[in-house]
C-alpha positions as CSV (number, residue, x, y, z in Angstrom):
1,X,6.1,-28.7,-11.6
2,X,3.6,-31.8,-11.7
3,X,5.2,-34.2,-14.3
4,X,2.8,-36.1,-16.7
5,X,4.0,-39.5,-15.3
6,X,2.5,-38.3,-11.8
7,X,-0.7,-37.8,-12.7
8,X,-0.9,-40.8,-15.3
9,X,0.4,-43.1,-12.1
10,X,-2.5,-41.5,-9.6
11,X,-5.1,-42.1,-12.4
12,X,-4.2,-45.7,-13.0
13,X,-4.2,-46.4,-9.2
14,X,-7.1,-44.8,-8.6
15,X,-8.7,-47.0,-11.3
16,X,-7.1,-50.6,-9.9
17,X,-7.6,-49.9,-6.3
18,X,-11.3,-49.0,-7.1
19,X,-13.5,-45.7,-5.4
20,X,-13.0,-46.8,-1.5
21,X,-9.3,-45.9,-1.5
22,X,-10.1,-42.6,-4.3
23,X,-9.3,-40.7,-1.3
24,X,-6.3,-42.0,0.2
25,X,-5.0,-41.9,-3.7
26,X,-5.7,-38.6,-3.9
27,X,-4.1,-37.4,-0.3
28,X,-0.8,-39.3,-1.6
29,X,-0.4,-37.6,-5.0
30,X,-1.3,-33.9,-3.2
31,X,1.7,-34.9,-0.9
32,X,3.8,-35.4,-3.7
33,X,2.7,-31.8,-5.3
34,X,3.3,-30.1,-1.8
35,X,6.5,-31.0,-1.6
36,X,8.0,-29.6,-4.4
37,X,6.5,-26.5,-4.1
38,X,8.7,-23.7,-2.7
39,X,8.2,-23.1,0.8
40,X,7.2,-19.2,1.5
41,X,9.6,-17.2,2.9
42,X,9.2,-16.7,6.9
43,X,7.7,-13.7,8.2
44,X,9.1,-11.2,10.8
45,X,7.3,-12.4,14.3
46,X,4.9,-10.2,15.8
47,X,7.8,-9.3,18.9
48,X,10.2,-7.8,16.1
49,X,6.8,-5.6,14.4
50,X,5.8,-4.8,17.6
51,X,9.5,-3.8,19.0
52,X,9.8,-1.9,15.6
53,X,6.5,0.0,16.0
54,X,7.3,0.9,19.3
55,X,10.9,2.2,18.5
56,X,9.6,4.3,15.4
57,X,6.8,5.9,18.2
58,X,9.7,7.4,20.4
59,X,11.1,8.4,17.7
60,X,8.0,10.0,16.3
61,X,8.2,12.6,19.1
62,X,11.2,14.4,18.4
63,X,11.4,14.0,15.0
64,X,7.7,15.8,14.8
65,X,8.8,18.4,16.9
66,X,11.7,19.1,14.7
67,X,9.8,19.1,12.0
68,X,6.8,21.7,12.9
69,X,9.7,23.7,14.5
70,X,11.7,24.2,11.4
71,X,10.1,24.0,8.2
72,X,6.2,23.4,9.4
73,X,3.1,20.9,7.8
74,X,4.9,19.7,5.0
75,X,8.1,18.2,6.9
76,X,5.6,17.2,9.2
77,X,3.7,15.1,6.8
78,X,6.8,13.4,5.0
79,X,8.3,13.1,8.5
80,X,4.7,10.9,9.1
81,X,5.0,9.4,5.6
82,X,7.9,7.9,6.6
83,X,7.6,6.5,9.8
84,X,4.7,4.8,8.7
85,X,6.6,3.7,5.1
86,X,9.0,1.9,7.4
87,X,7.0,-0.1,9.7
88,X,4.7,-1.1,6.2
89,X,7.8,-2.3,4.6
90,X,9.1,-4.3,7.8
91,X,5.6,-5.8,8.3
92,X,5.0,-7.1,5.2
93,X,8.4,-8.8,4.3
């Protein structure tokens, strides 16, 4: 959270050091507001989505030909739905 005093102190500096230094006033006090945000939390790297897509691929193969074998289009299709629901989930945390 940006206190009050912040921005009163980058106003009144910006006012004494006069319109030629406006921008290195303003760089400063975006610093300042930068830092104390909370930094996001990492992503997974591209090798561990790829690895993961890979993996759920081989798996794909058996698990589909379970799935038409025994019970037909609709294990099929939540077979699918979830393979895909997995690698959605990893790739966007």
């Amino acid at each position: 959270m940006v206190e009050r005093d912040d921005i009163r102190a980058a106003i009144e500096a910006r006012h004494e050091l006069g319109a030629e230094l406006e921008p290195h006033v303003i760089d400063s006090f975006l610093q300042r507001i930068e830092q104390r945000l909370p930094k996001p939390a990492p992503r997974a790297s591209n090798d561990k989505v790829l690895a993961l897509t890979i993996i759920s691929l081989v798996a794909a193969i058996p698990l589909t030909a379970i799935a038409i074998s025994q019970s037909g289009l609709i294990a099929l299709i939540v077979v699918w739905a979830g393979i895909v629901l997995v690698n959605l989930s990893y790739s966007r945390r």
